[in-house]
N, C-alpha and C positions, 0 to 999 in steps of 0.2 A: 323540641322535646318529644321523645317516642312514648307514644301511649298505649298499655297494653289494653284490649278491650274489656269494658266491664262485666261479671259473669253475670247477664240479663238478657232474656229472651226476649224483652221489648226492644229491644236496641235496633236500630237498622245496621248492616255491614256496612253501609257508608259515614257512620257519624264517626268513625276516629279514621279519617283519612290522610289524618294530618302527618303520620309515620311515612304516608305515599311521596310527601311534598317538599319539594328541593327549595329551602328560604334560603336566600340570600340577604335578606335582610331579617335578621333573629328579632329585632327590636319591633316589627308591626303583624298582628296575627287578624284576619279575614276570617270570619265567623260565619258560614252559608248555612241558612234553612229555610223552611218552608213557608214561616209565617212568624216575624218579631211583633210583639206588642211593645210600642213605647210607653202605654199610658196616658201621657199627653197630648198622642195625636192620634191618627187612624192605625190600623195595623198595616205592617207591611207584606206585601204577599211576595215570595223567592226574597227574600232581603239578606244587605249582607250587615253585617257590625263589624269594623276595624278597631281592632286596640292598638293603642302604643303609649307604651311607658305609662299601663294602670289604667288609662284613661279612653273613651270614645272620641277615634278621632274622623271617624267618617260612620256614615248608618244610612241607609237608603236601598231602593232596590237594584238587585244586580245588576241591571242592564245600563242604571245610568250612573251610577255610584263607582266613583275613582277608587281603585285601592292602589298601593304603592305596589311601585314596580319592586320581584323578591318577597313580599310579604308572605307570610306562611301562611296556608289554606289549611282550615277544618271545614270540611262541609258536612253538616247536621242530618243532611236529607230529608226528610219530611217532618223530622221536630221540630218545635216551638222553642223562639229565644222570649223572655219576660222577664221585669228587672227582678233582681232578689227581694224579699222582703222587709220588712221592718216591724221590731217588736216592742214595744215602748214598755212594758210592765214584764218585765226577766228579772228572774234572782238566782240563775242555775251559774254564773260564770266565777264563782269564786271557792268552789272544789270541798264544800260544805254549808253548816244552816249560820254560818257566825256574822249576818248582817243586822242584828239587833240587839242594840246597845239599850237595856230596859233601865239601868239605873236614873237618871234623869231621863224627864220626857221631852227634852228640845234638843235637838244634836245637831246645830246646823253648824259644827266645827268637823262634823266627819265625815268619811267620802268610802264609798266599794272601790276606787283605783288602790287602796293599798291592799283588797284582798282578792283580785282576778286573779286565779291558774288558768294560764294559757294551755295548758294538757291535761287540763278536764275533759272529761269525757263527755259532758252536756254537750260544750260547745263545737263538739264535733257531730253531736247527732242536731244540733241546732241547725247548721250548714247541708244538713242531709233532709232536713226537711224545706231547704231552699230560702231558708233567713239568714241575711247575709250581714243585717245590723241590729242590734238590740240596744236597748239602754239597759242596761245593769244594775240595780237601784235595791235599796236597802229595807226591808220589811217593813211592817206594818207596827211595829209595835207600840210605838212611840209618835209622839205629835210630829215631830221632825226626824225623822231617821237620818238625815245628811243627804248627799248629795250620791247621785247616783252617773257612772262613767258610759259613755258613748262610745260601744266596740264593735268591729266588725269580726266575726266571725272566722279567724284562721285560727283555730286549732294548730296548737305545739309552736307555737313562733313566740319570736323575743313579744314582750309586751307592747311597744312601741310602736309593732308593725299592726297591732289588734286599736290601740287607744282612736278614734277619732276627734272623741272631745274629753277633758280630764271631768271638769263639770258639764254632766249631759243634762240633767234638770234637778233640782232639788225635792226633797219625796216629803209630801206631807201626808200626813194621816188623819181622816175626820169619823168618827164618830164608832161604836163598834171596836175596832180591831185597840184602838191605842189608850183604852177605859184605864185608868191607874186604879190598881187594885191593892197597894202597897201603903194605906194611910197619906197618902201627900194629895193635893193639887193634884185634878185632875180626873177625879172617877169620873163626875157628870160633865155633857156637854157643856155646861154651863165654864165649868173650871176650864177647861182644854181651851174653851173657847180665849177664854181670857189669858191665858198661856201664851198663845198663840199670838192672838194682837198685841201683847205688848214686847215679845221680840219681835216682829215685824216691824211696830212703832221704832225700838231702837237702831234695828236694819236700816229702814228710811232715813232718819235723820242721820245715822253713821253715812249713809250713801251718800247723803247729800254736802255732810261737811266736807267730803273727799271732792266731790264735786266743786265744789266751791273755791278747795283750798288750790284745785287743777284749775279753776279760771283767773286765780290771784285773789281773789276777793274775800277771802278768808287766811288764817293762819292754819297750820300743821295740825288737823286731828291728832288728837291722842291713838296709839294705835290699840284695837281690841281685838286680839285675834279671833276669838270666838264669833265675830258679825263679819269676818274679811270676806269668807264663800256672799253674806249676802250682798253686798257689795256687788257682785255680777248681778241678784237677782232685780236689783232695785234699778240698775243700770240698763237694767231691759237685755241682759248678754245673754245671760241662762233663763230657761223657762223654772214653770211649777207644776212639777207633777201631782195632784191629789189624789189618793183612794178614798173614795168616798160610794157609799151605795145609801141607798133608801132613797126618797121623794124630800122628805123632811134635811135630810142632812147635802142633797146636791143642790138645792135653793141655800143654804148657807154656806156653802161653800163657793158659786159665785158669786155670792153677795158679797164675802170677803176678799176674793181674789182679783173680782174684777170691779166690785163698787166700790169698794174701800179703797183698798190698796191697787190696783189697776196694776196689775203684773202680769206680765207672758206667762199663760195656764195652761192647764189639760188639765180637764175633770176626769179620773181612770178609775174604771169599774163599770159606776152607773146602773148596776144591776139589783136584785128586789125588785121594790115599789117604784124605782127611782122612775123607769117610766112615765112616769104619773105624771113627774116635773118636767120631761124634756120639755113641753110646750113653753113654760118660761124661759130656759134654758135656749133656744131658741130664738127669743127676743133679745135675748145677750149677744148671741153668737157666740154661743160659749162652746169651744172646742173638746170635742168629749172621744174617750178614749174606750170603747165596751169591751167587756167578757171580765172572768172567763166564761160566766153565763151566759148564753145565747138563747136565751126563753125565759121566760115566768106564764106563771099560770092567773088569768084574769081571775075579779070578783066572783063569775060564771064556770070557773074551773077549765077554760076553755086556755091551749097554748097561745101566748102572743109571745112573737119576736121579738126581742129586744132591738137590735139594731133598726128591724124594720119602724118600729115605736118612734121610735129617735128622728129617724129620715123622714116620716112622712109629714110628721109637725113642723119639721123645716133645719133639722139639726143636721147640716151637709157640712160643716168639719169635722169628720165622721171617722177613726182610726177604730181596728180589733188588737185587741191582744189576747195574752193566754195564759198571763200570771206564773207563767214556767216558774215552778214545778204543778202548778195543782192542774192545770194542763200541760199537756209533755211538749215540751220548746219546739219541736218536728214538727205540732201538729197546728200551725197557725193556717195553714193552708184548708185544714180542716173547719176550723174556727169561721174563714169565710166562708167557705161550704154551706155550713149548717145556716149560717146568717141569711143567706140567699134563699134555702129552701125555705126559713123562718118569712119570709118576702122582703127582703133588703134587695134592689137592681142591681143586675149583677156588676155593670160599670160602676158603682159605688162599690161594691165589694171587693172587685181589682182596688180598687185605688185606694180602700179603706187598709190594706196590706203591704201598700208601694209607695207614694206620693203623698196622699194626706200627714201620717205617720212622719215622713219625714219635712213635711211642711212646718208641722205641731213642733215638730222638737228642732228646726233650726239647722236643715240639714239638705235641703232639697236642690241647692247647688252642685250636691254631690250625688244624692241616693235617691230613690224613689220612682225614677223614669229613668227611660233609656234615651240618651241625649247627644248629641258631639259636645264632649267639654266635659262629661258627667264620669266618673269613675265607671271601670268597667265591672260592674257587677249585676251580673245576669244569670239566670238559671236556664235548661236544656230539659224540656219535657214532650213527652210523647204527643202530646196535647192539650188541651185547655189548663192551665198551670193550678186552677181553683177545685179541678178535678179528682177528689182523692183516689181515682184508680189509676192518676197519673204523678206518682210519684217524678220527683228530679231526677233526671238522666244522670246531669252533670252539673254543676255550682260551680265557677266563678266570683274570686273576689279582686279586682283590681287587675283582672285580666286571668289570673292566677289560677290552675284549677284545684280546689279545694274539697272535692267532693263527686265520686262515682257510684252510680246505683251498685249496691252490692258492696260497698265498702263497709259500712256500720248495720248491724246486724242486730 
């Protein structure tokens, strides 16, 4: 494929050399620059990354690293390959605000895959700021919003070529955001709370009769379609996403998620007071998902970082998000930034955008690091990728290229 160059004065004249290069073989493309970070392991210094067919099928440094004979050459020249990102808390992919269903406060029968626009114009500046996967998940409004879908990032393609997962985690809402103000169940924590456990309780047991009736040792559950999604959650398939912020309401919510009911989690937000709790939190190993906040202000009115909070108590399954829109889906890159200068290390900071993220949500086989075996999705930057004066050159999804400096404006 002939690439015209992107109109960016950062660009070197050798990163689209690939127009120069005579492939005989269309199907594997050789990716040269100056320094790949896998994430997982050291950086590589002149390295190359092979695609074929979406996927990493070679990664090592030039000198000893086979590529197929015919493969098509891009050489990057002295920019940076590092995998794409990952957003776990995004609401920008379905081409308006319609993810909150407020008439009842439990929805765990609905899902965001039946309202992604694939040629939204989010998810096209989402890919430009070098996130290549998001979870797409359903507001706040409600105790259960439903079930939120696991996409990657191609702008204007059929939907099928975007879905990764149909259930990417299910989105619960604690305290604050999902208060019923309507007369019913639910204003106080007290009520939400009791909402909540008792469809979980029906979850569970639905889960388990299915399970039972799959070992023989039971007859044919009645079927309830409203508890089917949980069924995956109790199965351990799908995670739990929570928003949850303050000190007071993230102790109750891994009290619930992982003392009670012991379910695949992510505590998301964490921000306020919550600080206060990571140290419990902690004791859990409770996987926490921060932002869009990246600060609070102590008792002493003095800045403390929020992520750094989290990390130094002991909380190292550690992801950022950006709650796209209340931070602009682009700016995750940002997000790390500020966390680092807040005092989060910056190799936690990488990884807090690459691998953790996809670890938490069930995905790390695919996304997260740059791997032989792992989809090729990677971004092309002038330098340090966490850099904000290093915007993405060029994005990559599955080999694909889906994004040039100077395209979204």
């Amino acid at each position: 494929m002939r690439l015209r160059p992107p109109a960016s004065r950062f660009l070197l004249p050798c990163l689209w050399l690939a127009a120069a290069a005579t492939a005989q073989d269309p199907t594997a493309t050789a990716h040269l620059a100056a320094r790949i970070l896998t994430v997982d392991g050291p950086p590589i210094e002149r390295g190359v990354l092979v695609e074929q067919g979406g996927r990493i099928v070679a990664l090592g440094p030039r000198a000893t690293t086979a590529v197929p004979p015919g493969a098509a050459t891009i050489d990057h020249g002295d920019a940076w390959l590092s995998p794409g990102f990952v957003d776990l808390h995004h609401h920008v992919s379905g081409g308006g605000g319609d993810i909150n269903d407020m008439v009842q406060p439990l929805n765990a029968e609905l899902r965001t895959l039946d309202v992604v626009k694939p040629s939204d114009e989010a998810i096209r500046r989402t890919a430009a700021g070098g996130v290549t996967t998001t979870l797409f998940i359903p507001g706040s409004g409600t105790n259960i919003g439903g079930f939120g879908v696991l996409l990657k990032m191609r702008w204007n393609e059929p939907l099928e070529r975007l879905v990764v997962r149909e259930l990417g985690a299910m989105k619960v809402a604690q305290g604050f955001n999902p208060e019923r103000r309507s007369g019913d169940l639910g204003l106080t924590r007290m009520g939400s709370s009791e909402l909540l456990v008792q469809l979980l309780e029906r979850g569970r047991a639905y889960a388990a009769a299915w399970r039972a009736f799959a070992a023989g040792a039971a007859g044919r559950p009645a079927l309830e379609p409203e508890l089917e999604a949980l069924r995956a959650v109790f199965d351990k398939q799908v995670p739990v996403l929570i928003h949850t912020a303050g000190a007071r309401d993230c102790i109750a919510t891994a009290r619930m998620f992982q003392d009670v009911f012991d379910l695949r989690m992510v505590l998301s937000h964490g921000c306020f007071d919550g600080w206060l709790a990571a140290d419990a939190l902690a004791r859990r190993g409770t996987p926490v998902n921060l932002g869009p906040r990246m600060y609070e202000f102590d008792r002493d009115g003095r800045f403390q970082g929020t992520c750094q909070a989290y990390w130094d108590v002991g909380c190292h399954d550690l992801s950022i998000n950006t709650d796209a829109p209340v931070v602009a889906a682009e700016e995750l890159q940002l997000q790390a930034a500020m966390a680092i200068r807040l005092g989060l290390p910056y190799d936690a900071a990488l990884r807090a955008v690459t691998i953790q993220p996809a670890r938490q949500i069930g995905i790390a086989d695919r996304a997260g690091s740059l791997a032989v075996g792992k989809d090729a999705d990677f971004q092309v930057t002038v330098g340090d990728p966490l850099d904000p004066r290093h915007p993405p050159l060029a994005v990559y999804i599955e080999g694909n290229l889906v994004h040039r400096l100077g395209d979204v404006r």
